[in-house]
PAVO-608855 format. One record per atom (N, C-alpha, C): atom name; x, y, z. Coordinates in pm, 1 decimal. Example, Ala and Ser with C-alpha at 12.3 -4.5 7.8 and 13.67 -1.06 7.14 Angstrom:
2
atom  X  Y  Z
N  1319.0  -569.0  780.0
CA  1230.0  -450.0  780.0
C  1320.0  -330.0  780.0
N  1285.0  -225.0  708.0
CA  1367.0  -106.0  714.0
C  1290.0  3.0  787.0
% end
This chain:
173
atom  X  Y  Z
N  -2467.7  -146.1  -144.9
CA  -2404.3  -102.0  -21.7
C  -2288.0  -8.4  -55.3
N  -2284.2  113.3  16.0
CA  -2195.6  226.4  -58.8
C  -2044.5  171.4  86.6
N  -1930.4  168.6  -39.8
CA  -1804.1  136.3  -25.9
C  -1765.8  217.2  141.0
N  -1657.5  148.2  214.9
CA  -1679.2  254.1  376.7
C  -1523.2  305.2  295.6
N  -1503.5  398.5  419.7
CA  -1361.6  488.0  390.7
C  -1298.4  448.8  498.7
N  -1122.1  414.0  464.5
CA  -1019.5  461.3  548.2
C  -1010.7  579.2  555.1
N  -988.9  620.1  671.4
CA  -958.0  753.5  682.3
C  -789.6  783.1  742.0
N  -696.4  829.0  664.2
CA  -547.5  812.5  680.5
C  -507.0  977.7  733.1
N  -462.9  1016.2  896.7
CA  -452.8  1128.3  902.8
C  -332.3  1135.1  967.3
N  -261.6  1315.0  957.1
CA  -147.0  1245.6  1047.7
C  -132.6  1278.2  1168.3
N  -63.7  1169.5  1222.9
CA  -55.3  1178.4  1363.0
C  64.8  1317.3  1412.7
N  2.0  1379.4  1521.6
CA  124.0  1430.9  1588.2
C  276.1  1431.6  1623.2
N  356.7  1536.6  1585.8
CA  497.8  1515.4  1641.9
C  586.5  1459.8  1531.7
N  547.3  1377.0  1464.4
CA  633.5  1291.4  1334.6
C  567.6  1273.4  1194.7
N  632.5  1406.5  1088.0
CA  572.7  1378.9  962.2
C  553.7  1235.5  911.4
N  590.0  1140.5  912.2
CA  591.8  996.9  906.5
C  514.4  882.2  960.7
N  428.4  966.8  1062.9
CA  348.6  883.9  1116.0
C  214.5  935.8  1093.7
N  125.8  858.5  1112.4
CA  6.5  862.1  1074.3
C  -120.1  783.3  1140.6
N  -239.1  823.5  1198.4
CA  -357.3  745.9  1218.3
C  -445.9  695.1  1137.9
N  -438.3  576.9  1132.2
CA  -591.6  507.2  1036.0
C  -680.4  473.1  1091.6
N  -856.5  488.9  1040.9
CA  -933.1  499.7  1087.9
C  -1038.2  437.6  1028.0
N  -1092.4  330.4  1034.3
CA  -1237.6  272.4  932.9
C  -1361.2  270.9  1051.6
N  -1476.9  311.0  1062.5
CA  -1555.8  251.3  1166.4
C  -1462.9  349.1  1303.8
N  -1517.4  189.2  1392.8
CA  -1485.4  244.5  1519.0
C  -1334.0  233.1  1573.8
N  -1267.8  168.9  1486.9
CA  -1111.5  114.7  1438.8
C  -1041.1  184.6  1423.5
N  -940.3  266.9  1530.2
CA  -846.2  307.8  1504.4
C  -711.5  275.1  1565.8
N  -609.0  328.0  1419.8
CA  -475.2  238.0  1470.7
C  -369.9  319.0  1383.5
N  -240.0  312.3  1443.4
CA  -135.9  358.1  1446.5
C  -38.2  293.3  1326.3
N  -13.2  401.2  1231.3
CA  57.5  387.1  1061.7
C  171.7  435.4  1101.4
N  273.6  405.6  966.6
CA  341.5  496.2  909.4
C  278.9  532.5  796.0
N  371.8  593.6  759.0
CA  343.7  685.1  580.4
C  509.4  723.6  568.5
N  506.6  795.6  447.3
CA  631.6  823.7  369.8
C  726.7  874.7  456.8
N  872.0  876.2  458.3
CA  952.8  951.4  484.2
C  939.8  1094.4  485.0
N  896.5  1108.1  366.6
CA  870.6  1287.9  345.7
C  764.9  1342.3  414.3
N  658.0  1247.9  485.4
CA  537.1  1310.3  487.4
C  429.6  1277.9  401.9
N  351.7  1386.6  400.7
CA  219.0  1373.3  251.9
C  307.2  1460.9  211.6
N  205.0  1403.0  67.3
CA  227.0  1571.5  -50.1
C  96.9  1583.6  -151.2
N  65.1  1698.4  -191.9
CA  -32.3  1662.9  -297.5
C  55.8  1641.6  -482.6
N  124.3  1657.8  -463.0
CA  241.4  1679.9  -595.9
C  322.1  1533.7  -586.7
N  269.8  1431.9  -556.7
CA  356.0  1316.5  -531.5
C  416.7  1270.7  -706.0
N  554.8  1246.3  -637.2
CA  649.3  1201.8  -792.9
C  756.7  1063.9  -725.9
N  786.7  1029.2  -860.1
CA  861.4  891.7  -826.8
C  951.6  932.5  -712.9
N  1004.6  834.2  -623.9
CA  1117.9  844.9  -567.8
C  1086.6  942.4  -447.9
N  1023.6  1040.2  -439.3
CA  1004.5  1124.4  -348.6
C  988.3  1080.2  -183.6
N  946.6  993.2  -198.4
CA  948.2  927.8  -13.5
C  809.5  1019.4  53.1
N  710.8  1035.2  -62.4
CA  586.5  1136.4  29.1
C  460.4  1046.1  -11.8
N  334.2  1005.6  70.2
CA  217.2  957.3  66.6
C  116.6  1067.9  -19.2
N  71.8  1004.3  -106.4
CA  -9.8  1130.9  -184.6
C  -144.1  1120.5  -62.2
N  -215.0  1277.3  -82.0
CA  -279.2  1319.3  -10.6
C  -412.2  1294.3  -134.3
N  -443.1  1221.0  -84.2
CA  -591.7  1218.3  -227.3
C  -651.2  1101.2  -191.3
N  -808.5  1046.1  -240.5
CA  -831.2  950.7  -207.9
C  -810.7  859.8  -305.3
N  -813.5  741.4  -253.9
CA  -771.4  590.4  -371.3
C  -868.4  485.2  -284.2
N  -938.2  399.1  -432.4
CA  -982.6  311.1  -421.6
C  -882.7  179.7  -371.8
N  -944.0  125.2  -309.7
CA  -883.1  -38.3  -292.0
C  -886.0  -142.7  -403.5
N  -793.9  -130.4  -489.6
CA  -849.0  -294.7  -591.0
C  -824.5  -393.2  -587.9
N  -716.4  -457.6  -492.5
CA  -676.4  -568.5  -456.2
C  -562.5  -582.2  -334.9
N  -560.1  -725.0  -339.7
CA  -420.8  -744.1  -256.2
C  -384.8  -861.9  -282.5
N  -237.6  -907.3  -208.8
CA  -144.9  -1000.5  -200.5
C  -124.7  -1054.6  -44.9
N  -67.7  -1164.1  -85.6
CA  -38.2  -1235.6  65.8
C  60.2  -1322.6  71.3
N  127.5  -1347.3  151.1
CA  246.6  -1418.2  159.1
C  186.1  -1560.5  256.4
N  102.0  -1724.2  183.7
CA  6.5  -1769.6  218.8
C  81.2  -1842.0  349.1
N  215.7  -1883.6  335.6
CA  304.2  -1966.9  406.1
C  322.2  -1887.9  518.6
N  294.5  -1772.2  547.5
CA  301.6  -1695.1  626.5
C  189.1  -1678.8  736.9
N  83.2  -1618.5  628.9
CA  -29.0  -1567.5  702.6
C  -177.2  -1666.3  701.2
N  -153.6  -1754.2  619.3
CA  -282.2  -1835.1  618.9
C  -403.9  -1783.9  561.0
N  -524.9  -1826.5  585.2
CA  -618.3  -1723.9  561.0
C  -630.6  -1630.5  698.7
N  -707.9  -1546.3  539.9
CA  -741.5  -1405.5  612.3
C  -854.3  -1371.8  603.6
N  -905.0  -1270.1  636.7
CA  -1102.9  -1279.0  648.6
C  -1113.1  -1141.0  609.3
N  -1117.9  -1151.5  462.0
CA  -1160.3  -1020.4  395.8
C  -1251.1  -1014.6  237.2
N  -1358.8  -957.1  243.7
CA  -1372.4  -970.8  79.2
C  -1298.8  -904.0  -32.4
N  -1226.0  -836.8  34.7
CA  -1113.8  -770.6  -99.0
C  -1043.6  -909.6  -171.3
N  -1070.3  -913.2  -265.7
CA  -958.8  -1016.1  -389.5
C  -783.0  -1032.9  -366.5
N  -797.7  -1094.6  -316.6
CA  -628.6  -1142.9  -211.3
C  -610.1  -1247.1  -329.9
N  -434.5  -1198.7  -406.6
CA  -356.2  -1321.3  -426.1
C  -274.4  -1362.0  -385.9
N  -195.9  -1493.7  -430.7
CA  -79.2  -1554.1  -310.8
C  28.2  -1501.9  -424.6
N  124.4  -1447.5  -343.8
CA  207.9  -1381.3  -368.4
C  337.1  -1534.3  -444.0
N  388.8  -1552.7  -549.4
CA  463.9  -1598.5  -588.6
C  639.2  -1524.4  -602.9
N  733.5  -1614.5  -636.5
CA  840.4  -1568.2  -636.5
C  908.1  -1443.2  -747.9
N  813.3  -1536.6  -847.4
CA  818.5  -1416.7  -984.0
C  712.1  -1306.1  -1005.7
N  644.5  -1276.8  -912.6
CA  599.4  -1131.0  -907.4
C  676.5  -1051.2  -884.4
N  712.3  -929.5  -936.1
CA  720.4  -786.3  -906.1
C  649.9  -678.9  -958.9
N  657.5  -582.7  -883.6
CA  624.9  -454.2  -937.3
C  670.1  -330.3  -1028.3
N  677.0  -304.4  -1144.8
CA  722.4  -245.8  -1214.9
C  730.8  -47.5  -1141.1
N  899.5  -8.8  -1152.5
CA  871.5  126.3  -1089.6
C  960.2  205.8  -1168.7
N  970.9  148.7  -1301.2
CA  1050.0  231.2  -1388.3
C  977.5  347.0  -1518.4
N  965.7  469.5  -1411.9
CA  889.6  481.5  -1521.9
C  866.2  545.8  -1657.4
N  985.9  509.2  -1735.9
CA  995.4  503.1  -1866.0
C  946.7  384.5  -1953.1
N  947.1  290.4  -1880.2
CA  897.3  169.0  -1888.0
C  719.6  131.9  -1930.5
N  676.8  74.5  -2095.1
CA  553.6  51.6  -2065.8
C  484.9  -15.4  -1968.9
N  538.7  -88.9  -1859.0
CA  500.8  -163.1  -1724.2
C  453.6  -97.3  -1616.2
N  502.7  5.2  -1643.2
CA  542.0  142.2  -1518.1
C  384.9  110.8  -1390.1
N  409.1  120.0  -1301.6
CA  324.1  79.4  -1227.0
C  231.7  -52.1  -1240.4
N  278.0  -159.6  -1254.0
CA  226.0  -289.1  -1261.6
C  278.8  -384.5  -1257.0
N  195.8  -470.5  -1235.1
CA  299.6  -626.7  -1176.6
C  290.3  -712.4  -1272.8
N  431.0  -727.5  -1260.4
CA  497.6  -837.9  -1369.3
C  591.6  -907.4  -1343.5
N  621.6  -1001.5  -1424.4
CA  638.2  -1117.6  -1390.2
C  821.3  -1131.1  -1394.3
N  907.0  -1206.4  -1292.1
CA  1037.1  -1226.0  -1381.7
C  1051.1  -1367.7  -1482.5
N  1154.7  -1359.0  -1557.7
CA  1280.6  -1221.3  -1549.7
C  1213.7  -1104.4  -1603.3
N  1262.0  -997.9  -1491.7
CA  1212.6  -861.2  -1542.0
C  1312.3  -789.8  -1552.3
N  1385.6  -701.1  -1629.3
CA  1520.0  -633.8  -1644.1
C  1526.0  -526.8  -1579.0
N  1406.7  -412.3  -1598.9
CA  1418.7  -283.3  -1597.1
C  1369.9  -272.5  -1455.2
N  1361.7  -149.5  -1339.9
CA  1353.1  -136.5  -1236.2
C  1233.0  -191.7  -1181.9
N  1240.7  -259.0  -1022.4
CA  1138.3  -313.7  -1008.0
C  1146.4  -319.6  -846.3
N  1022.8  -363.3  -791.8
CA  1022.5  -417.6  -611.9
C  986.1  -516.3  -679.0
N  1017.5  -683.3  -551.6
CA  1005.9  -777.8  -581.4
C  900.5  -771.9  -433.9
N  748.1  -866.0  -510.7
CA  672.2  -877.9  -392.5
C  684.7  -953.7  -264.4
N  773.4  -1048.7  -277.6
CA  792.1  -1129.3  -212.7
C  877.5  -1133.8  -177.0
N  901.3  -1058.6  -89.4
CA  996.6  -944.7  40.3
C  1037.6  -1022.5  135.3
N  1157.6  -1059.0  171.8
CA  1189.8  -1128.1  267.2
C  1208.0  -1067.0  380.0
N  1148.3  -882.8  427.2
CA  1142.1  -876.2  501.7
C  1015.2  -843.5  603.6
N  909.8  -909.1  491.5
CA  761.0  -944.1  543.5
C  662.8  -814.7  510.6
N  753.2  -713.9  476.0
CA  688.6  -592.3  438.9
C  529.7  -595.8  336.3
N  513.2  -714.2  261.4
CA  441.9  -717.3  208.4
C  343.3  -870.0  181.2
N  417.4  -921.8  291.5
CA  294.7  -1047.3  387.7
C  192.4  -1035.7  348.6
N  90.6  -903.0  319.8
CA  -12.9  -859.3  332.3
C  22.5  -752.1  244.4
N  -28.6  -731.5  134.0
CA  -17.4  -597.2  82.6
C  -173.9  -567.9  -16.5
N  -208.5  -461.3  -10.0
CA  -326.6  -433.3  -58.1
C  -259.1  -282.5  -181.8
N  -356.3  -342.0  -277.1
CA  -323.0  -256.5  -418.9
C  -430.8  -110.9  -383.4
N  -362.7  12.2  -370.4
CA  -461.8  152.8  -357.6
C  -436.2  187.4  -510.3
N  -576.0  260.4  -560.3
CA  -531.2  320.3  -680.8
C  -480.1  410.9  -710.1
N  -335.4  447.8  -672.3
CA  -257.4  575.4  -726.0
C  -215.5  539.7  -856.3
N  -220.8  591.6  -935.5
CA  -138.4  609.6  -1090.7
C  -174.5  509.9  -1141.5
N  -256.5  376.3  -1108.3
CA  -301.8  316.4  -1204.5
C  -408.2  266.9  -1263.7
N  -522.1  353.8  -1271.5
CA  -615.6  362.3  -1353.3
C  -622.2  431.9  -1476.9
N  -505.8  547.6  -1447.6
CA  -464.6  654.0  -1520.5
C  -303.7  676.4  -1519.5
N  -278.0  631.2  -1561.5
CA  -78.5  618.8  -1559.6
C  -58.7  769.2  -1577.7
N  19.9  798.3  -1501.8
CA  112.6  926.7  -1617.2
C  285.4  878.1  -1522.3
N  381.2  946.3  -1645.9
CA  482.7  881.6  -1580.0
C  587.6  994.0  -1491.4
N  644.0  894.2  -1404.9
CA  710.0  992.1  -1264.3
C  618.5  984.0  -1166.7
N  453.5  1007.0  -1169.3
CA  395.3  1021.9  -1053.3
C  337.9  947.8  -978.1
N  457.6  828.3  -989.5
CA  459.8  747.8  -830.8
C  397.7  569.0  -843.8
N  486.4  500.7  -805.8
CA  450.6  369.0  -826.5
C  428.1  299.0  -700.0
N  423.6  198.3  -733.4
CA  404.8  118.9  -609.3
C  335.2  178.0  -445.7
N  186.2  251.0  -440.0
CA  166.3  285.5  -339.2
C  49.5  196.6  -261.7
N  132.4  115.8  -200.9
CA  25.8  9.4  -107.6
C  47.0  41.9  -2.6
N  -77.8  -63.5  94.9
CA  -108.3  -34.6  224.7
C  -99.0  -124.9  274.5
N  69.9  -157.1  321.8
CA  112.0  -315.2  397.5
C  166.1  -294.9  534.7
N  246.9  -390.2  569.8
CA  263.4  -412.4  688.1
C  431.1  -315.8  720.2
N  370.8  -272.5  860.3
CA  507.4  -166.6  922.7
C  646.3  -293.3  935.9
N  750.8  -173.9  909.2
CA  905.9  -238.5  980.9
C  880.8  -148.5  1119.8
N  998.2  -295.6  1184.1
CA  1019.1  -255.1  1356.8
C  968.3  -88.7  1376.7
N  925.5  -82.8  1471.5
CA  939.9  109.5  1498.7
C  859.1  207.2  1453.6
N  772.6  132.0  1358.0
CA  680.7  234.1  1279.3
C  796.4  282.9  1172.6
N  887.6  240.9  1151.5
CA  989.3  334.4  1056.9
C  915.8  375.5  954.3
N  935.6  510.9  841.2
CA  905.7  566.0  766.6
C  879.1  452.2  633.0
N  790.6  468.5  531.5
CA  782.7  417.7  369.3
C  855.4  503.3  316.2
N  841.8  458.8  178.3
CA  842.9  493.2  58.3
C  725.8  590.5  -9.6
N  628.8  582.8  61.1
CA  541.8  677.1  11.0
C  393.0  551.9  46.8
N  404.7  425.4  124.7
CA  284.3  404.8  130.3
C  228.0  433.9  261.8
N  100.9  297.8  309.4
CA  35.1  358.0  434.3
C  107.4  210.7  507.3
N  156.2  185.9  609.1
CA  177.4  95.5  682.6
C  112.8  27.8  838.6
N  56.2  -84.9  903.6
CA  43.6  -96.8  995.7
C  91.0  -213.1  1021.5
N  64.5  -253.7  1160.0
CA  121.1  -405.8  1194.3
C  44.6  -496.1  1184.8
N  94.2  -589.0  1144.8
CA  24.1  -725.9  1130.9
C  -148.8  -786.5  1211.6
N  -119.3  -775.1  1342.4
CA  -238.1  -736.0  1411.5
C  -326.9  -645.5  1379.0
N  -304.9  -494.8  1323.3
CA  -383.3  -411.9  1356.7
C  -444.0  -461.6  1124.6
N  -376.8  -491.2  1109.4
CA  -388.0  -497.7  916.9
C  -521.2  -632.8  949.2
N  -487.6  -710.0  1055.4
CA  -630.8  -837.1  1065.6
C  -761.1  -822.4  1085.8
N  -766.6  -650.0  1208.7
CA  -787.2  -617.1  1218.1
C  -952.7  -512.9  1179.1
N  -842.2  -474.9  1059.2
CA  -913.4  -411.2  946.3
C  -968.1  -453.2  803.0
N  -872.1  -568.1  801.7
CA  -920.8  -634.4  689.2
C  -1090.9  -693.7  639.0
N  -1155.8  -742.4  794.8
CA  -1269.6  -763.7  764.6
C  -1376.9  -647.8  738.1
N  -1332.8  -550.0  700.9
CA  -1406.0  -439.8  695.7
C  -1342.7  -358.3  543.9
N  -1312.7  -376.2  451.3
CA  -1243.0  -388.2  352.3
C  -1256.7  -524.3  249.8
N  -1284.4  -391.2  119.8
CA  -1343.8  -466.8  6.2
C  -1296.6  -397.4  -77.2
N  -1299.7  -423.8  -263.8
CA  -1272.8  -374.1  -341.0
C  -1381.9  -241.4  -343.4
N  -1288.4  -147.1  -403.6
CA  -1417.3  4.1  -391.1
C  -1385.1  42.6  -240.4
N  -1309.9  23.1  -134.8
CA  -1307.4  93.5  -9.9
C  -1214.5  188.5  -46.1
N  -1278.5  332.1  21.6
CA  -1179.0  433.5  -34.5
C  -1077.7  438.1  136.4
N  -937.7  485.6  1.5
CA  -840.5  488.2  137.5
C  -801.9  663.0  100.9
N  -886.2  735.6  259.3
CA  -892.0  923.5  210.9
C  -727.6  953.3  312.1
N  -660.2  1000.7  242.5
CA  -505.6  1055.8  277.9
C  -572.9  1213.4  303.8
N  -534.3  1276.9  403.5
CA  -548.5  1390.5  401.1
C  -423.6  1467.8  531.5
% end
């Protein structure tokens, strides 16, 4: 069975916002502060414009319970983070604390990552500077802007989840 596509486009009026689209499913994102870019680099606040596979996700279980997806969901613990330093041999990957060198901690107390699904930017193929941590989790109040990932709300992420598997491409354009 050939993998389905998100389709991530942007919405009108606000570089920052964005429509997602699987099937007959469509629903209302953010994306980066900056916008897209095709030149995405650390720190930049822009959604790379390219497609990425889905290889996993996380969940915050005390939270959300189950969820109804075949993508490979883990329960998010206290000593996960994400490595975003990238001088660092870690540089885009999750590891464990104590961790010294720069990092997001997954287990976000501000729910941002309740739900977070791993896209493959930069890590199948590392190179360093061009961009860590780009998942596809859950929006703050307002649709406010990312960091450079794809965001929706909780509802609309339940949504979509049953239609999402490892190998689903997520197309940024």
């Amino acid at each position: 069975m050939k993998p389905s596509t998100v389709v991530v486009r942007p919405a009108p009026g606000k570089k920052s916002r964005a429509i997602v689209r699987i099937g007959t499913i469509t629903v209302p994102a953010a994306i980066g502060r900056s916008g897209r870019t095709v030149t995405k680099r650390e720190g930049d606040g822009a959604t790379p414009i390219t497609s990425m596979k889905l290889l996993s996700g996380f969940r915050r279980g005390e939270r959300n319970g189950r969820l109804v997806t075949s993508l490979p969901i883990r329960r998010i613990r206290a000593d996960m983070f994400w490595c975003d330093q990238s001088g660092n041999a870690n540089y885009n990957r999750l590891v464990r604390a104590p961790f010294g060198p720069g990092h997001e901690e997954m287990r976000r107390s501000d729910g941002l990552y309740d739900i977070c699904l791993v896209m493959d930017w930069n890590i199948s193929c590392r190179a360093r500077n061009r961009g860590s941590a780009i998942f596809f989790h859950l929006i703050r109040p307002g649709y406010e802007p990312t960091a450079g990932c794809v965001a929706v709300s909780l509802g609309d992420m339940r949504r979509l989840l049953p239609h999402l598997r490892k190998g689903t491409i997520v197309r940024v354009v």
